[in-house]
C-alpha positions as CSV (number, residue, x, y, z in Angstrom):
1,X,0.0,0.0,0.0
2,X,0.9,3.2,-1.5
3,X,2.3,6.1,1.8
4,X,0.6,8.8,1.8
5,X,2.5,10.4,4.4
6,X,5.9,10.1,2.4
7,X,4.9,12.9,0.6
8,X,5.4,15.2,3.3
9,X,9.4,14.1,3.4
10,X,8.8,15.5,-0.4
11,X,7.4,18.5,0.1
12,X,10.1,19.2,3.3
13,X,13.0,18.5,0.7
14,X,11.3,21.1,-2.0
15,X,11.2,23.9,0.8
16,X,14.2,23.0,2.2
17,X,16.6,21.7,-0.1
18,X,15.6,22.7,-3.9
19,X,13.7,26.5,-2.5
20,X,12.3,28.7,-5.6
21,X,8.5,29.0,-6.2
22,X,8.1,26.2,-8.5
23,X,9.2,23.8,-5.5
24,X,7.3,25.9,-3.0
25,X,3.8,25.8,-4.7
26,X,4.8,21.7,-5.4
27,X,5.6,21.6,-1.7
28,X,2.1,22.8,-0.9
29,X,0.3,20.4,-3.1
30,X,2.4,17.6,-1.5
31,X,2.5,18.5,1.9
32,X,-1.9,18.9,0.9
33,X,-2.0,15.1,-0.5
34,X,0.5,13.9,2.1
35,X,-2.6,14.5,4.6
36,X,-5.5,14.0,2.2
37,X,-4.2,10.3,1.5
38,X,-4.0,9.3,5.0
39,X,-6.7,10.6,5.4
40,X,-8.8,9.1,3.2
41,X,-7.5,5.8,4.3
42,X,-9.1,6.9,7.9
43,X,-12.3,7.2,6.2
44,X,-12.1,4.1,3.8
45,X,-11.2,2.3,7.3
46,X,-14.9,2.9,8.4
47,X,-16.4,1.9,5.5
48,X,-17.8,4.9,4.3
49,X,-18.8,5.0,0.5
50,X,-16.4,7.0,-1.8
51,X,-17.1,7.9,-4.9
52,X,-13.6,7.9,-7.0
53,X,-13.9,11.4,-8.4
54,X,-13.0,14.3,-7.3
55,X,-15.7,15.4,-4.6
56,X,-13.7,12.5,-2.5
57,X,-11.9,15.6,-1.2
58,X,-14.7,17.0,-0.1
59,X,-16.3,13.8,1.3
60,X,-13.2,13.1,3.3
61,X,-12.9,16.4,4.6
62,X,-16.3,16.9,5.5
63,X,-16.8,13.5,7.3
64,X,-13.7,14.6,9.9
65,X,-15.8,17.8,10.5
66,X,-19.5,16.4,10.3
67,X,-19.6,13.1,11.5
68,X,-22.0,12.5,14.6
69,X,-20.1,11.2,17.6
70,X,-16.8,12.9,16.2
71,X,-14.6,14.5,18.8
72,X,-12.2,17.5,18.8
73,X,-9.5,15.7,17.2
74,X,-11.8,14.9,14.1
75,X,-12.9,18.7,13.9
76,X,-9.3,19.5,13.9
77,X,-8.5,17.2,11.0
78,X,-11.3,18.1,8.6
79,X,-10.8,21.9,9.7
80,X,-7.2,22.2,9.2
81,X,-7.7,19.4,5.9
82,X,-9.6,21.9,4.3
83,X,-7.3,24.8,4.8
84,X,-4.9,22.7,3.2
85,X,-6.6,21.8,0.5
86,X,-7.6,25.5,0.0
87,X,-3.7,26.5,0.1
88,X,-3.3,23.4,-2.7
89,X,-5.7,25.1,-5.0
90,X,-4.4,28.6,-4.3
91,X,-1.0,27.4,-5.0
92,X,-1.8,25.3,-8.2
93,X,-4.3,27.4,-10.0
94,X,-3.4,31.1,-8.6
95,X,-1.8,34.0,-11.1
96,X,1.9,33.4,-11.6
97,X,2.4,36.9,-9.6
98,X,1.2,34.9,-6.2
99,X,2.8,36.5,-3.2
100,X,3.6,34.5,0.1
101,X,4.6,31.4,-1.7
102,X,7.1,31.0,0.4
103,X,5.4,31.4,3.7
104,X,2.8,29.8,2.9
105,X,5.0,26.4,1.8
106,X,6.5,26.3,5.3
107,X,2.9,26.8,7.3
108,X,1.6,24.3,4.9
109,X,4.7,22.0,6.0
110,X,3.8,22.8,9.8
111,X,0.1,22.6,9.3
112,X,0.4,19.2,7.6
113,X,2.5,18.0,10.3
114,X,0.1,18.5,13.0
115,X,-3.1,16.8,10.7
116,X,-0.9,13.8,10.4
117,X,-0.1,13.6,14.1
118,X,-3.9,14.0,15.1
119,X,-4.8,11.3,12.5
120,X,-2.3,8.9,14.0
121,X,-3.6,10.1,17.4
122,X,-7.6,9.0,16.4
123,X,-8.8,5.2,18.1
């Protein structure tokens, strides 16, 4: 099986050890996937229904924040998943004049870090 989380080592060596925009904005997407991914294997875990397209992001994120019975640690995860995923977009799609690239790489690099620890915290 495929891990997700190996991603994040990615996107740490495109902030860290490449730098420039095109490896920030990569780093972004990565360190997004790196928590998407494991996520989704969270949710595939408790058999919920996916669909294979691309609303899955959605789904996944929205069943962390939703779900009846979930607890803080679940509202944490879909919260700070979507902010991730909004920082993935931003970075993929926004003007090539994008300012805060480079911030933004290294809070998405922190941000994933902590999604990926609550996930590995959840029963």
């Amino acid at each position: 099986m495929f891990d997700w989380e190996a991603y994040l080592d990615v996107a740490d060596h495109l902030v860290n050890a490449v730098g420039g925009e095109a490896a920030e904005r990569s780093a972004i997407s990565r360190a997004s996937y790196a928590c998407y991914g494991t996520a989704w294997g969270c949710v595939r875990s408790q058999r919920v229904p996916l669909t294979g397209k691309a609303i899955e992001h959605r789904l996944v994120w929205d069943w962390f924040r939703e779900g009846l019975g979930r607890g803080p640690i679940h509202l944490r995860v879909g919260t700070n998943g979507y902010r991730l995923k909004t920082w993935r977009i931003r970075a993929d799609y926004s003007r090539p004049d994008f300012a805060g690239v480079s911030g933004l790489a290294s809070q998405s690099l922190i941000l994933a870090r902590r999604v990926l620890a609550d996930l590995a915290a959840l029963p």
